[in-house]
C-alpha positions, 0 to 999 in steps of 0.5 A: 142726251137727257135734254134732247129727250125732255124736248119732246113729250113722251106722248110724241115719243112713243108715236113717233121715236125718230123725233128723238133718235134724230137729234141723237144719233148726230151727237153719237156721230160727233162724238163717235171715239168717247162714245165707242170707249164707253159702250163699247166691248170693254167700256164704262159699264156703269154710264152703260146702265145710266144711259139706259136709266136715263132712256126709261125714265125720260121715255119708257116709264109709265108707257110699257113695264120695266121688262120690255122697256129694259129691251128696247133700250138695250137693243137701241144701245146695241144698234148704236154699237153696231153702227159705231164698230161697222164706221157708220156707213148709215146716215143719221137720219137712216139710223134714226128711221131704222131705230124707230122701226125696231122699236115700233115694228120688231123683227117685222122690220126684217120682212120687208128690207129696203 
């Protein structure tokens, strides 16, 4: 994780966060069973907050303050969760677009669905 997210410069990443969540969700994929045991529902809450950690300082800091960076990691967390315990029916790269437009649009995303 920490290394796909030091491949791009922050600048790229605030504009465009899919570049990342592309290269990420495919791991997720790859290694959906760890992954679910970790996040999941009764998982390893401490890799939890160092993912979460590690999400800010390689992409957030010094972009928003801690409160907003805090919600839109763990709304990405979420969404991995979700897509994990719903079998992934999405592609990778429809969860890495669908990522983006939570993180850049909101709850605006919701106005017009696909």
């Amino acid at each position: 994780v920490e290394s796909v997210l030091t491949h791009h410069p922050v600048p790229e990443l605030v504009a465009r966060p899919s570049l990342a969540l592309s290269e990420l969700f495919p791991l997720v994929q790859e290694n959906a069973e760890i992954v679910s045991i970790l996040i999941g529902e009764n998982g390893d809450l401490n890799f939890v907050n160092r993912l979460k950690r590690i999400v800010s300082e390689k992409c957030l800091k010094g972009w928003l303050d801690l409160k907003c960076s805090a919600f839109i990691v763990s709304g990405c967390v979420g969404t991995v969760q979700y897509w994990i315990e719903s079998g992934m029916k999405e592609s990778t790269e429809q969860m890495a677009i669908l990522t983006e437009d939570f993180i850049l649009k909101g709850i605006r995303v919701l106005e017009n669905p696909a």
